[in-house]
Each structure stands twice: as C-alpha cells, then as structure tokens.
C-alpha positions in Angstrom: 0.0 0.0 0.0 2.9 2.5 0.8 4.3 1.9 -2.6 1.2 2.5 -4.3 1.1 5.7 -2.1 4.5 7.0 -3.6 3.0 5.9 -7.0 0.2 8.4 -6.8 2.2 11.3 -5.1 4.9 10.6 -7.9 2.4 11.1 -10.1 0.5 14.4 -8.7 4.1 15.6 -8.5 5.2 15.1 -12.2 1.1 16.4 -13.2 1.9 19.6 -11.1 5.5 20.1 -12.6 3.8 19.8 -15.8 1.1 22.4 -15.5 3.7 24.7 -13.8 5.8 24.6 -17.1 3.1 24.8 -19.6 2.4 27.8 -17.5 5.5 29.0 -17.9 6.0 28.7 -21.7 2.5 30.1 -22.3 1.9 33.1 -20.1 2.3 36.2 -21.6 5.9 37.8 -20.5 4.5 41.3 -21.4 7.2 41.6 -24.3 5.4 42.1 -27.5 6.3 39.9 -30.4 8.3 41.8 -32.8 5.9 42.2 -36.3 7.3 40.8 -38.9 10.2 42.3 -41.1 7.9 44.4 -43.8 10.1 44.8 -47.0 11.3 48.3 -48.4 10.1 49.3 -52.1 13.7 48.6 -53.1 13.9 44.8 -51.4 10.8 44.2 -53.1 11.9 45.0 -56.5 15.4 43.3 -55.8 13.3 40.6 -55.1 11.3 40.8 -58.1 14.3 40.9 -60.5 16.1 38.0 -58.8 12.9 35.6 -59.1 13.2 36.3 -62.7 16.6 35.9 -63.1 15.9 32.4 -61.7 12.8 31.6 -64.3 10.4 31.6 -61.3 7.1 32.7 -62.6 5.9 32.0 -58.8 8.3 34.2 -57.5 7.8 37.1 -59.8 3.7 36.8 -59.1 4.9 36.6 -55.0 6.6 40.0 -55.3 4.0 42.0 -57.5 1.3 40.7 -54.8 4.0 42.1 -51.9 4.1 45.3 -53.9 7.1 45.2 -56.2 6.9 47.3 -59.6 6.5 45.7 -62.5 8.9 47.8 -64.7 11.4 47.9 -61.8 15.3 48.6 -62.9 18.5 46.7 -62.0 21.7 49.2 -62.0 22.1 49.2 -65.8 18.0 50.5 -66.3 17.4 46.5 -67.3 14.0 44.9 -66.2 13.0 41.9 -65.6 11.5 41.8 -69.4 14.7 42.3 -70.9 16.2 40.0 -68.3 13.8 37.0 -70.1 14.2 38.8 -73.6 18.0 38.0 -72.9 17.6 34.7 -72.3 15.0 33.5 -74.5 12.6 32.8 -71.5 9.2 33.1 -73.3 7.0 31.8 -70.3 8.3 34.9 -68.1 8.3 36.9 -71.4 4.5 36.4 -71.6 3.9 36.8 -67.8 6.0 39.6 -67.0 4.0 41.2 -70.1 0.7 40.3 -69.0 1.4 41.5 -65.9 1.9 45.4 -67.6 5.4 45.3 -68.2 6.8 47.8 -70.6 7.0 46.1 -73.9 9.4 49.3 -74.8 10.4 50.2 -71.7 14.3 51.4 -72.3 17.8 50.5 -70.3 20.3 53.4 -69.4 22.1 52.7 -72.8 18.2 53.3 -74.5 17.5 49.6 -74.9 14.7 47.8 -75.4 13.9 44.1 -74.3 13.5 43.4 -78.2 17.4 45.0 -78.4 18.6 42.1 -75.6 16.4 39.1 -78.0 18.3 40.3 -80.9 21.4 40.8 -79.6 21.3 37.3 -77.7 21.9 33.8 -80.1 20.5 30.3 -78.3 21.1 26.9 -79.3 17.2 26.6 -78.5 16.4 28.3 -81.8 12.6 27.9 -81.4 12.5 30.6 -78.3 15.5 32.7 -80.0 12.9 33.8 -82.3 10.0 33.1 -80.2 10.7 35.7 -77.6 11.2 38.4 -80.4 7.5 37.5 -81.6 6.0 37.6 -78.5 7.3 41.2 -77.9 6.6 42.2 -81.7 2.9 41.0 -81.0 2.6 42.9 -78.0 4.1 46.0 -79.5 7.4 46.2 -79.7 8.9 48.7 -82.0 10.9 46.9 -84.5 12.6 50.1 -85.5 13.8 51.3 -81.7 17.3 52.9 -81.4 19.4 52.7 -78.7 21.2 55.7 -77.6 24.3 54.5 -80.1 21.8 54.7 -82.9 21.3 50.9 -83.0 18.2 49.1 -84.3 17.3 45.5 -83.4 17.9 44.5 -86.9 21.4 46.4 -86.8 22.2 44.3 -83.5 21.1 41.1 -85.4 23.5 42.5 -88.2 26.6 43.1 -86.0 26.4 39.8 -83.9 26.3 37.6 -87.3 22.6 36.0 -86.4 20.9 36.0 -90.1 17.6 34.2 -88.6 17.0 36.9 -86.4 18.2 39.7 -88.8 15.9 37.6 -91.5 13.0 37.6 -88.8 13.4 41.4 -88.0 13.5 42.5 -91.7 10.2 40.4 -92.5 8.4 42.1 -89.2 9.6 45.7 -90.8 13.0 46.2 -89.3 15.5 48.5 -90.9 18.8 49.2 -89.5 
C-alpha cells in the first residue's frame, strides 16, 4: 500500500511540474512579439528581378502581390522583361508582359527588351525567335534605337545572327 502511495504522489508531482511549465511557456511575459520584417520598395523590386533571373514565374507573381513594380530597374536600367528577352525565356516573357510590363520600356544605354532578343543567339532556336515574336505581337517597336543609334535589326546584323536579322527585316525592321 505504501508503494502505491508513492506511486500516486509521484504522479501528482510530475502532473503539477507539468502544469507549472506549460504555464510557464505560455503566459504572456508582457514583451510584445516583434511584427514581422515588412520589406522596403527597393527589397521588393530586388526581389522581383532576382525571381526572374531564376525563371520563377511563382516568384515574380509573389513580389507583385507584396508590392514590387512591375517595370522595376537593375543598375544598368534592365527589367526583368529584358532579363527573359536575354535569355529567350518566353514563359516569363508572356507573364511579365501580361502582368503590364513595358514592352518598350528602355535601359540606361536606351535599350529595349527586343534589343537584348536580338542581340542574344541560343542553341534553343525555337525561343530565340519566339521571344522576339511575342514582344513584336505585343508592341514592340521593330525600328527602336538605342542611344548608339542601334536598331534591333542592326544588333542582329553586327552579332552575325541572319535568322534573327531575316526575322526582323520580314516584321519591318530597318537598320
């Protein structure tokens, strides 16, 4: 009987220490929680640009719903649309540009994202064209100059890339 007695204390014993630490870990200290980080305009573009960079059509769609701006500029003027005109990325292409990005929107040097497609040869020469389409269809000016004085068709020209120069010249491009 005495060790069932020591049982049943043992037991209210551990029950109470219990209680007394749930306690602990729950009451409120009086310290308020810290809110969380909120992002500055800048982060949020950064952000924006990076998830592009990466192909992440998530990631882009994340940052515009936290606030990011769609036409937002790296350090050489670039956006994220001549980001995926550079690298023939035609899903982000069509996203970032039904999303309101600036089909003509210009660099620091006065390019377009149709400027980084023609200036940029791929192996994959399906999307090398494609992205120039898809920013010709949504109204891309064929005939933009850079602040050098260079068209997309001249860039075409002076990189030696006669399907994209051939493309250009059929959608109206002079040099």
């Amino acid at each position: 009987m005495k060790k069932a007695a020591t049982y049943i204390l043992l037991a209210v014993l551990l029950a109470a220490l219990a209680a007394a630490l749930v306690f602990a870990f729950t009451r409120d200290s009086g310290e308020k929680e810290e809110p969380a980080a909120v992002k500055t305009q800048d982060e949020l573009n950064e952000d924006l640009l990076l998830q592009a960079k990466l192909g992440s059509v998530s990631g882009v769609q994340r940052a515009l719903d936290q606030g990011a701006t769609i036409n937002a500029q790296d350090e050489r003027g670039g956006t994220a649309l001549h980001w995926a005109a550079s690298v023939n990325d035609t899903q982000m292409a069509t996203f970032l540009l039904s999303s309101g990005a600036g089909v003509n929107f210009r660099n620091k040097a006065g390019w377009t994202p149709l400027h980084e497609a023609a200036r940029h040869d791929a192996l994959d020469r399906v999307n090398y064209l494609q992205v120039a389409r898809i920013l010709l269809d949504r109204g891309a000016d064929v005939n933009a100059r850079t602040n050098d004085g260079m068209t997309p068709l001249a860039m075409a020209s002076f990189y030696q890339y006669p399907d994209m120069r051939a493309f250009l010249e059929q959608r109206g491009g002079t040099e």
